[in-house]
PQR file of N, CA, C, O and H, with PARSE charges and radii, in Angstrom:
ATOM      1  N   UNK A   1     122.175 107.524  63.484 -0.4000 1.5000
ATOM      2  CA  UNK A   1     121.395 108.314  64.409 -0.0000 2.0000
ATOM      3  C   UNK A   1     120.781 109.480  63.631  0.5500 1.7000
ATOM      4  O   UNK A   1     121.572 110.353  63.275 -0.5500 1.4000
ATOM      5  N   UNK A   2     119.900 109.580  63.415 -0.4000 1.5000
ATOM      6  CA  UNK A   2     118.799 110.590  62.971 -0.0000 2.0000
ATOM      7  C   UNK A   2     118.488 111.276  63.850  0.5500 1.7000
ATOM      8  O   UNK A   2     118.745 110.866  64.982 -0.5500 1.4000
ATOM      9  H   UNK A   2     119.258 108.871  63.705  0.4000 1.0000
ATOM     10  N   UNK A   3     117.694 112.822  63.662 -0.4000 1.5000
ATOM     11  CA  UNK A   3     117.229 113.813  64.245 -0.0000 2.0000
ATOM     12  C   UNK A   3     116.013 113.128  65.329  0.5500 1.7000
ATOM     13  O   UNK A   3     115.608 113.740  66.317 -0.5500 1.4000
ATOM     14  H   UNK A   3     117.486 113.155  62.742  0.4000 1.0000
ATOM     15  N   UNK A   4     115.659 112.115  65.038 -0.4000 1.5000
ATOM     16  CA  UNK A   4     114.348 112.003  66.237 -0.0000 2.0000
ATOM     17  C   UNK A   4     114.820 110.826  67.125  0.5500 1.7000
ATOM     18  O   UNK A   4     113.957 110.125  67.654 -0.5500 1.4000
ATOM     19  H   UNK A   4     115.987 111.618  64.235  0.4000 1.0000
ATOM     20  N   UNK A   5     116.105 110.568  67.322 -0.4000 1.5000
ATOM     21  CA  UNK A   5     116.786 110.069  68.230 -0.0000 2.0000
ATOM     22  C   UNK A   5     117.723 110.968  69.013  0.5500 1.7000
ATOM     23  O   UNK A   5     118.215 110.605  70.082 -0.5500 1.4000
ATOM     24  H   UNK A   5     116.806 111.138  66.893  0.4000 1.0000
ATOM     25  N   UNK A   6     117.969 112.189  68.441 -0.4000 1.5000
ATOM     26  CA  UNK A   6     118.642 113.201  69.126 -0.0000 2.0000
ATOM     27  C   UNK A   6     117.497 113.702  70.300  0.5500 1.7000
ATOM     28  O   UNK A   6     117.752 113.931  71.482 -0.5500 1.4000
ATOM     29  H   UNK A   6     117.570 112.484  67.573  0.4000 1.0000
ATOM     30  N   UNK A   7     115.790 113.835  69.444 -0.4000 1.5000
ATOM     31  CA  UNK A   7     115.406 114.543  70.325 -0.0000 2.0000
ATOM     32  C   UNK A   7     114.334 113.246  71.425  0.5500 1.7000
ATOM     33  O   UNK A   7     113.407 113.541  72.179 -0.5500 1.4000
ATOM     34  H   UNK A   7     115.583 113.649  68.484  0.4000 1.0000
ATOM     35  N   UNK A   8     114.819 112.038  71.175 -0.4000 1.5000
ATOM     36  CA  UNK A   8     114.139 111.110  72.160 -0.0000 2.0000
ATOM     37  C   UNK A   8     115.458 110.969  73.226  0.5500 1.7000
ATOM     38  O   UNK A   8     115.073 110.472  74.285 -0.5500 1.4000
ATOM     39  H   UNK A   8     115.571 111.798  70.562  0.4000 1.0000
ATOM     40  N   UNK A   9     116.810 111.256  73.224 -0.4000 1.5000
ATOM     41  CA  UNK A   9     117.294 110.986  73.935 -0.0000 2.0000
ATOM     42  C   UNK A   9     117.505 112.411  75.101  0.5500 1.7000
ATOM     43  O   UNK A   9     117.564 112.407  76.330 -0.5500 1.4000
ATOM     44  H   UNK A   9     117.122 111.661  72.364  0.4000 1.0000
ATOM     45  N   UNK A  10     117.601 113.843  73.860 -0.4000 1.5000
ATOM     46  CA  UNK A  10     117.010 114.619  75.418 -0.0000 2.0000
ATOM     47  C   UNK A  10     115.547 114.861  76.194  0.5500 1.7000
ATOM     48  O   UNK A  10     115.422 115.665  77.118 -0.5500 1.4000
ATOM     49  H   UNK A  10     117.553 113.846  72.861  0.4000 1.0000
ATOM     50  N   UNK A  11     114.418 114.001  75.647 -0.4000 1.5000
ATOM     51  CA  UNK A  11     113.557 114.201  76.090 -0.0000 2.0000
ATOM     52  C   UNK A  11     113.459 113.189  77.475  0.5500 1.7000
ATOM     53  O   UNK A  11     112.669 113.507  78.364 -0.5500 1.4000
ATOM     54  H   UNK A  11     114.519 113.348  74.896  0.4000 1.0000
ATOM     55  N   UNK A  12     114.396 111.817  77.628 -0.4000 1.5000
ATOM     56  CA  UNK A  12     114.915 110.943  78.020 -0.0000 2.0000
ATOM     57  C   UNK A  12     115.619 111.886  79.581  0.5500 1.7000
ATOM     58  O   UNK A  12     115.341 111.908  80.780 -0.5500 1.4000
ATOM     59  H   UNK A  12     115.038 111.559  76.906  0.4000 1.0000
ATOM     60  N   UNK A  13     116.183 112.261  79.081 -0.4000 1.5000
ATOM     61  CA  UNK A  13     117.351 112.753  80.391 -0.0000 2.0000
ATOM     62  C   UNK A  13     116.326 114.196  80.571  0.5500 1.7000
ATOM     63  O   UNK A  13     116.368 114.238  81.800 -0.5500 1.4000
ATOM     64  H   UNK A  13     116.409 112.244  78.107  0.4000 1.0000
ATOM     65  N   UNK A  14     115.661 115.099  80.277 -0.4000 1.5000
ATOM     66  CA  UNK A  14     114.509 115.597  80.806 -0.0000 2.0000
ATOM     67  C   UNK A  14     113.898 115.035  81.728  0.5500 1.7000
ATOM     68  O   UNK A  14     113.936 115.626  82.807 -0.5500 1.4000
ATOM     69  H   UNK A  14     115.626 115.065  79.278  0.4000 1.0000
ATOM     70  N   UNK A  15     113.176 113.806  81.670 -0.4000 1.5000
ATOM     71  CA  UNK A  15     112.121 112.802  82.094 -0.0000 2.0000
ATOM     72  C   UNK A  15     112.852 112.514  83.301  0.5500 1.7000
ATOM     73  O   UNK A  15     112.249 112.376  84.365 -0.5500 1.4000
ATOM     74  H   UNK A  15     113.146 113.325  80.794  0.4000 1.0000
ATOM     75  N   UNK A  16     114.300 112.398  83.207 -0.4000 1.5000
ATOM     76  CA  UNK A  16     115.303 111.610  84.091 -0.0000 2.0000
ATOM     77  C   UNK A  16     115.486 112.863  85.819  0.5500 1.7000
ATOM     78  O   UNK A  16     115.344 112.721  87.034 -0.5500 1.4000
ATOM     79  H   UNK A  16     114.790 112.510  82.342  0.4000 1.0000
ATOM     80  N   UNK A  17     115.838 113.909  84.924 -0.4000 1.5000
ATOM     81  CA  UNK A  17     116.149 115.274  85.764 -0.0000 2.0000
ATOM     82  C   UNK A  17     114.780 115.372  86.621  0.5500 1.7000
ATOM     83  O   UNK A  17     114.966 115.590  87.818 -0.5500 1.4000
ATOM     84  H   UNK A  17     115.952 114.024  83.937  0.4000 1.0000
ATOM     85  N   UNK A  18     113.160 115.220  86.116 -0.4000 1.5000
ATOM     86  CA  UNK A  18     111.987 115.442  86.882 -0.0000 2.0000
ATOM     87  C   UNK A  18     112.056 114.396  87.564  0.5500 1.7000
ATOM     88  O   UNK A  18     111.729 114.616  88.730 -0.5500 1.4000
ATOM     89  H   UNK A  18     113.010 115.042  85.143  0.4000 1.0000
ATOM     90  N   UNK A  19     112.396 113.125  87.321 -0.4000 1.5000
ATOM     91  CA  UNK A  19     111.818 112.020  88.282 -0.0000 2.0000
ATOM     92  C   UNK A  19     113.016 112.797  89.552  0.5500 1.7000
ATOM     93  O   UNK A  19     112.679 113.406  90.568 -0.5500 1.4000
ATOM     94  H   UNK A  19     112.662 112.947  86.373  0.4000 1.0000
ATOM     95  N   UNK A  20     114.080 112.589  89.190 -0.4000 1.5000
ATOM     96  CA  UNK A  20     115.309 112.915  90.221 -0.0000 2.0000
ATOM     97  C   UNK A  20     115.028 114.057  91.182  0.5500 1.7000
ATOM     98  O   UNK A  20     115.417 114.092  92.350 -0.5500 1.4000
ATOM     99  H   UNK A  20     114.353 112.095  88.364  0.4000 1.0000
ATOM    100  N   UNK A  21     114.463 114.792  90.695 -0.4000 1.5000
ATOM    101  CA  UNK A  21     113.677 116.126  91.240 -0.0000 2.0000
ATOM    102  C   UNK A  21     112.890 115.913  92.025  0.5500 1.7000
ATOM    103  O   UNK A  21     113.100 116.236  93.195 -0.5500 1.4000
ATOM    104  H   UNK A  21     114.148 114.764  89.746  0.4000 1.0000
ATOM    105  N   UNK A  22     111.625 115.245  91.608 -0.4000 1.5000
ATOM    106  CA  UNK A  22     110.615 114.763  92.436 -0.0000 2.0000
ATOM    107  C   UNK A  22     111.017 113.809  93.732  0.5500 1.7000
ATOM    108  O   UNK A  22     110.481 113.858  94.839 -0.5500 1.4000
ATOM    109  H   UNK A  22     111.454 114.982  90.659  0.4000 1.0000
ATOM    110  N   UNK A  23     111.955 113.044  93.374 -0.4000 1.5000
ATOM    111  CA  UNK A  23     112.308 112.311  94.219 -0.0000 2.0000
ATOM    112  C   UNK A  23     113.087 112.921  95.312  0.5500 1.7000
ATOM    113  O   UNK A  23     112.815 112.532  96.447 -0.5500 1.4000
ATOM    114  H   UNK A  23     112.391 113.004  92.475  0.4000 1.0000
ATOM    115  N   UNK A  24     114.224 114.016  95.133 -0.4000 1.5000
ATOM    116  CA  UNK A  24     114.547 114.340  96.158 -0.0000 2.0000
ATOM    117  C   UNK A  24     114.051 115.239  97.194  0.5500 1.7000
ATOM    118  O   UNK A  24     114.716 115.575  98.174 -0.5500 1.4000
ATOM    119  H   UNK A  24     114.445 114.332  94.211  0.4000 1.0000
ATOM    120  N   UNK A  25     112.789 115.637  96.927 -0.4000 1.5000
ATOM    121  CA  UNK A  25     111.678 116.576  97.535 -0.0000 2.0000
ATOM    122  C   UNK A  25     111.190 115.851  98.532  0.5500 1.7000
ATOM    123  O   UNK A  25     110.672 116.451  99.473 -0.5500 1.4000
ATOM    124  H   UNK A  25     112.249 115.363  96.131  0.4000 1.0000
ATOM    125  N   UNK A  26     111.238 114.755  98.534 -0.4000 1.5000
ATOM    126  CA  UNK A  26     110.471 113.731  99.760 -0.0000 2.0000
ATOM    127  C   UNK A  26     111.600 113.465 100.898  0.5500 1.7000
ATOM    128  O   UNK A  26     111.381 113.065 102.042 -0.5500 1.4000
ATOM    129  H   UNK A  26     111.659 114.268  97.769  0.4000 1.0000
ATOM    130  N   UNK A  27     112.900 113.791 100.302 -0.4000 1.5000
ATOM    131  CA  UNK A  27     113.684 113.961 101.534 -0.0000 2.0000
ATOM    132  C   UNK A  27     114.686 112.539 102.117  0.5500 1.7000
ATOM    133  O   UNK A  27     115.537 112.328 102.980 -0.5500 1.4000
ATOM    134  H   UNK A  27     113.078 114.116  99.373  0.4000 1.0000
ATOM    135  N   UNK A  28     114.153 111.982 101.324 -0.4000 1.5000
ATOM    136  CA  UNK A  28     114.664 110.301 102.129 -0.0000 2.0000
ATOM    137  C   UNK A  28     115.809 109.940 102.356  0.5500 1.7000
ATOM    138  O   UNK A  28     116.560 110.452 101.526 -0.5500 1.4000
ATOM    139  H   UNK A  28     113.461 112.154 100.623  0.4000 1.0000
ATOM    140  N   UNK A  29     116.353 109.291 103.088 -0.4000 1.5000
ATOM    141  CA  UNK A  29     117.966 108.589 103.301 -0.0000 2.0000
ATOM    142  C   UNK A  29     118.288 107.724 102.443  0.5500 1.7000
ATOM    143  O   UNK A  29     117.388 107.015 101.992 -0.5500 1.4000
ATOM    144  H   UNK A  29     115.743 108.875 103.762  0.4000 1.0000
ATOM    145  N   UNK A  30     119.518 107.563 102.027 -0.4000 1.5000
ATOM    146  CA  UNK A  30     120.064 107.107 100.823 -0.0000 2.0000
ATOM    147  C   UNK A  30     119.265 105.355 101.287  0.5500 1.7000
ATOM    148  O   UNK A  30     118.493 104.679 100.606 -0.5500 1.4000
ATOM    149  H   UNK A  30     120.249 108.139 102.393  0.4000 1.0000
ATOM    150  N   UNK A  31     119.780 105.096 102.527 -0.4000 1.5000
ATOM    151  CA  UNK A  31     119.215 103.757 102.870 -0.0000 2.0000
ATOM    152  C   UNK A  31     117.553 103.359 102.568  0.5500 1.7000
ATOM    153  O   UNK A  31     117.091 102.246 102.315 -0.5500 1.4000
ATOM    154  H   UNK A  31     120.407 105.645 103.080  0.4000 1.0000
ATOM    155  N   UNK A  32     116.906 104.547 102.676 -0.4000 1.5000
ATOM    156  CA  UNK A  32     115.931 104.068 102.688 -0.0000 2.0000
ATOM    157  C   UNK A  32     115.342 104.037 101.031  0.5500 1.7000
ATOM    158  O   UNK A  32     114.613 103.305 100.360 -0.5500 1.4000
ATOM    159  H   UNK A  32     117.281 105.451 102.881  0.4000 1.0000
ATOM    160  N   UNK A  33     115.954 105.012 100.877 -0.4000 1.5000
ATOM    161  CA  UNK A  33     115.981 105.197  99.511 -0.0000 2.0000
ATOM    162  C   UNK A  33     115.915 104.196  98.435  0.5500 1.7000
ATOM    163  O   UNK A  33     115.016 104.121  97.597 -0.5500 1.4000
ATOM    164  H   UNK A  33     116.546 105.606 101.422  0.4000 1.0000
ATOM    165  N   UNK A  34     117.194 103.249  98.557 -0.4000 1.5000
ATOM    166  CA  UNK A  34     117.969 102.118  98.027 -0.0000 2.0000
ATOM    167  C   UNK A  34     116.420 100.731  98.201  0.5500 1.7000
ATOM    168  O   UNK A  34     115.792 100.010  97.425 -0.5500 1.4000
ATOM    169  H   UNK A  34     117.924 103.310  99.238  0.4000 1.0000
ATOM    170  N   UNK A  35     116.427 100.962  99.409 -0.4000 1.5000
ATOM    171  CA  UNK A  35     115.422 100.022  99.927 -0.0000 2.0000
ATOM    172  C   UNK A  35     114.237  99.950  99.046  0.5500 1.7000
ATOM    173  O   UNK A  35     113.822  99.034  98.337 -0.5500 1.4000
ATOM    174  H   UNK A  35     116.938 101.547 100.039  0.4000 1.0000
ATOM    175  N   UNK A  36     113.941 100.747  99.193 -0.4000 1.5000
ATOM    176  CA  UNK A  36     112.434 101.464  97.815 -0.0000 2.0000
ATOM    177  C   UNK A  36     112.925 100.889  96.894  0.5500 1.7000
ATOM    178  O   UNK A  36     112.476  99.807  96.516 -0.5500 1.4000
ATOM    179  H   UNK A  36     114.278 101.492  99.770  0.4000 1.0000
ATOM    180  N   UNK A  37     113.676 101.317  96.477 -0.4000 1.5000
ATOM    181  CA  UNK A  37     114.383 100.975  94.863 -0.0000 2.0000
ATOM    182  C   UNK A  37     114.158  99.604  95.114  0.5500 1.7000
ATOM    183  O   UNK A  37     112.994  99.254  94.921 -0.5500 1.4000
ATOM    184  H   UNK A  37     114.042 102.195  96.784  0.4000 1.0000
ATOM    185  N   UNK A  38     115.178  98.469  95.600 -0.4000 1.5000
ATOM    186  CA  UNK A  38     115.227  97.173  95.562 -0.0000 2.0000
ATOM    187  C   UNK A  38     113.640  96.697  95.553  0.5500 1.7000
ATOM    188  O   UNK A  38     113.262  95.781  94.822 -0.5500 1.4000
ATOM    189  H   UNK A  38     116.123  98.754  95.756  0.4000 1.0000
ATOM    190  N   UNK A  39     112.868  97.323  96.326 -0.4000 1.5000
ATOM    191  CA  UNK A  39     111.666  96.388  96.246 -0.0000 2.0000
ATOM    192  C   UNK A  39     111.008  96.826  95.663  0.5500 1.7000
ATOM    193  O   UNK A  39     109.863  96.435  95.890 -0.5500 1.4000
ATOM    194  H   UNK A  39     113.176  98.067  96.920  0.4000 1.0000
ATOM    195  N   UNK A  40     111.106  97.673  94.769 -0.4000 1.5000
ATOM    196  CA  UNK A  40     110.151  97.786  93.163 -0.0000 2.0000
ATOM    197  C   UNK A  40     111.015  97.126  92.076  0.5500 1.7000
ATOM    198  O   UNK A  40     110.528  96.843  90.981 -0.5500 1.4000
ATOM    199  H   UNK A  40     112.036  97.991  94.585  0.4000 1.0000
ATOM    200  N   UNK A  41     111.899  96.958  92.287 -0.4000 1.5000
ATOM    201  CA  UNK A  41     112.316  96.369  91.171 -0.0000 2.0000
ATOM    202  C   UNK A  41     112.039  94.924  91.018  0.5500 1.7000
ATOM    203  O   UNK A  41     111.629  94.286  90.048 -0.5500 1.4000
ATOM    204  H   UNK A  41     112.295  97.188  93.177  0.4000 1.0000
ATOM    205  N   UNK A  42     112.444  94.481  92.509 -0.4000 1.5000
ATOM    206  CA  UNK A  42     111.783  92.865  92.779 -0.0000 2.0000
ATOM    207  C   UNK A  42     110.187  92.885  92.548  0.5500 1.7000
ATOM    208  O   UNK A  42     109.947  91.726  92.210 -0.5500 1.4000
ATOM    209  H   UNK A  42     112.777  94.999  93.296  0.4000 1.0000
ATOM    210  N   UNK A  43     108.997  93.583  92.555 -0.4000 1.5000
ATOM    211  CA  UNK A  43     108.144  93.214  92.150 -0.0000 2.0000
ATOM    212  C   UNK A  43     107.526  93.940  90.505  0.5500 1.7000
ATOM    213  O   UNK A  43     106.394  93.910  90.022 -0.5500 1.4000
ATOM    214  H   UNK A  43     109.192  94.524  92.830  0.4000 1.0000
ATOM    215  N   UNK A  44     108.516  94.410  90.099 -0.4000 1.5000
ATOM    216  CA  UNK A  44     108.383  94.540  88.335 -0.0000 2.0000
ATOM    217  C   UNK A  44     108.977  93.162  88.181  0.5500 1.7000
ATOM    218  O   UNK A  44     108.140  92.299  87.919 -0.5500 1.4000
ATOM    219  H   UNK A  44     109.436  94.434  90.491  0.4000 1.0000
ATOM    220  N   UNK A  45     110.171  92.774  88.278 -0.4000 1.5000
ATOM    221  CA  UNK A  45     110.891  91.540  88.253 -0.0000 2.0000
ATOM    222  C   UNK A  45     109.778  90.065  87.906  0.5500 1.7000
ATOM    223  O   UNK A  45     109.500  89.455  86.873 -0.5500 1.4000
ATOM    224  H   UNK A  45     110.851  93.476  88.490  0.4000 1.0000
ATOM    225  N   UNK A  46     109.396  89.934  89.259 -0.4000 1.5000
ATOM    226  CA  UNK A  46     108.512  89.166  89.302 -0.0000 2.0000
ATOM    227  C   UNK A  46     107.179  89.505  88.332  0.5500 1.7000
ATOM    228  O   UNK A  46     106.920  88.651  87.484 -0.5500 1.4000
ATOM    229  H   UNK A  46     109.622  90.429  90.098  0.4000 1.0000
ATOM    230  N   UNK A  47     106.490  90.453  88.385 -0.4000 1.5000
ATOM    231  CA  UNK A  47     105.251  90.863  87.109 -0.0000 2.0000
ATOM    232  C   UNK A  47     105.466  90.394  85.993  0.5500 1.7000
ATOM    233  O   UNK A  47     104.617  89.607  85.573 -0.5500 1.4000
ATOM    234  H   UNK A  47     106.700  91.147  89.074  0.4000 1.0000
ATOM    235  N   UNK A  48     106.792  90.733  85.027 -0.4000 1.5000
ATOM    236  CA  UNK A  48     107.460  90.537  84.195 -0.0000 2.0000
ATOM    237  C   UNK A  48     107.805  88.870  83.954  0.5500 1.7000
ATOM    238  O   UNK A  48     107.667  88.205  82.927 -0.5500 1.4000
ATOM    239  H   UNK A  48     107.481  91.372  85.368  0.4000 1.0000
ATOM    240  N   UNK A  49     108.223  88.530  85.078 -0.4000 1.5000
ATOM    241  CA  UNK A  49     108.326  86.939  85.128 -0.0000 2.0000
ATOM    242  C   UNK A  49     107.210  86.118  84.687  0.5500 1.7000
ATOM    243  O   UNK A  49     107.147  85.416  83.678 -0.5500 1.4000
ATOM    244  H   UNK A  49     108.335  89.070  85.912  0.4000 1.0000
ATOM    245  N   UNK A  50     105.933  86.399  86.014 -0.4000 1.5000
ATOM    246  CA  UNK A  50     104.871  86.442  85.846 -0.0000 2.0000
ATOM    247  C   UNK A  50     103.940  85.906  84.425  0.5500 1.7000
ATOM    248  O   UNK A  50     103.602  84.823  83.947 -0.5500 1.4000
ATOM    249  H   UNK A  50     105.985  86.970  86.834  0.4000 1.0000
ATOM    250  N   UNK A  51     103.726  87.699  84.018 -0.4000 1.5000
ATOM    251  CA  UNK A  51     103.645  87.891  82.511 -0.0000 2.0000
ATOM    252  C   UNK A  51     104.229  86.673  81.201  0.5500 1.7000
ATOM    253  O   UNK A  51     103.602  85.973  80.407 -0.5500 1.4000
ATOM    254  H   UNK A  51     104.001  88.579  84.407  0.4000 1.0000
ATOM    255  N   UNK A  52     105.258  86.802  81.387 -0.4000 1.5000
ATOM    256  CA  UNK A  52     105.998  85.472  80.226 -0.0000 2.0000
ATOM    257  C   UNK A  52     105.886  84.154  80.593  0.5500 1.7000
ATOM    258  O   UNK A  52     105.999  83.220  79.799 -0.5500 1.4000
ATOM    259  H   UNK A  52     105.767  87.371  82.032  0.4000 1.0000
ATOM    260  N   UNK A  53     105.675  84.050  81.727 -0.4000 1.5000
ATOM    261  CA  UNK A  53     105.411  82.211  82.024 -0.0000 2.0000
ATOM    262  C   UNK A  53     104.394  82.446  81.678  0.5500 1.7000
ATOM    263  O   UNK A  53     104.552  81.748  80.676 -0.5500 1.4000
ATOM    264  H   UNK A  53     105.583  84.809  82.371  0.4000 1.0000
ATOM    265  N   UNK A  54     103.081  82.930  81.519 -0.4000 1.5000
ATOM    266  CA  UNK A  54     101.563  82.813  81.051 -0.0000 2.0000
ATOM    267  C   UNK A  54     101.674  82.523  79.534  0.5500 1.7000
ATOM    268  O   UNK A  54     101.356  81.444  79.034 -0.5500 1.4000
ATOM    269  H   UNK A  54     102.953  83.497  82.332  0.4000 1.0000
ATOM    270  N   UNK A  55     102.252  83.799  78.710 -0.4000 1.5000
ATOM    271  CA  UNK A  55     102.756  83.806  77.860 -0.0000 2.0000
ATOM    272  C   UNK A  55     103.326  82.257  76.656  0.5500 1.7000
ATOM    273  O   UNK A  55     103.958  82.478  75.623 -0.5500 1.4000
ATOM    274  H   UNK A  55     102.511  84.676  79.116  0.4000 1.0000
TER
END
C-alpha cells in the first residue's frame, strides 16, 4: 500500500459520507429506501448483463 492508496481510500469514504448526507436530506423510510436501492441495482444488474452479452 503506497501513499496514493491511502489518499484514494479517504477520498472514498469522503464520497461515501456526501452521498449518505445527501441521501438522508430527502427524508425517506428505511422501506422505501431499501426499495430504491433494490431497483437500481436490478437495473445496473441488467445494463451490465446487457452490455457483456453484446460484448
Amino acid at each position: 500500500m503506497n501513499q496514493f492508496d491511502i489518499v484514494q481510500i479517504i477520498a472514498l469514504v469522503g464520497w461515501l459520507i456526501l452521498a449518505v448526507g445527501a441521501f438522508a436530506s430527502y427524508g425517506l423510510s428505511w422501506k422505501t429506501s431499501l426499495r430504491h436501492m433494490l431497483i437500481w441495482a436490478v437495473i445496473i444488474t441488467g445494463l451490465m448483463l446487457l452490455v457483456s452479452a453484446i460484448q
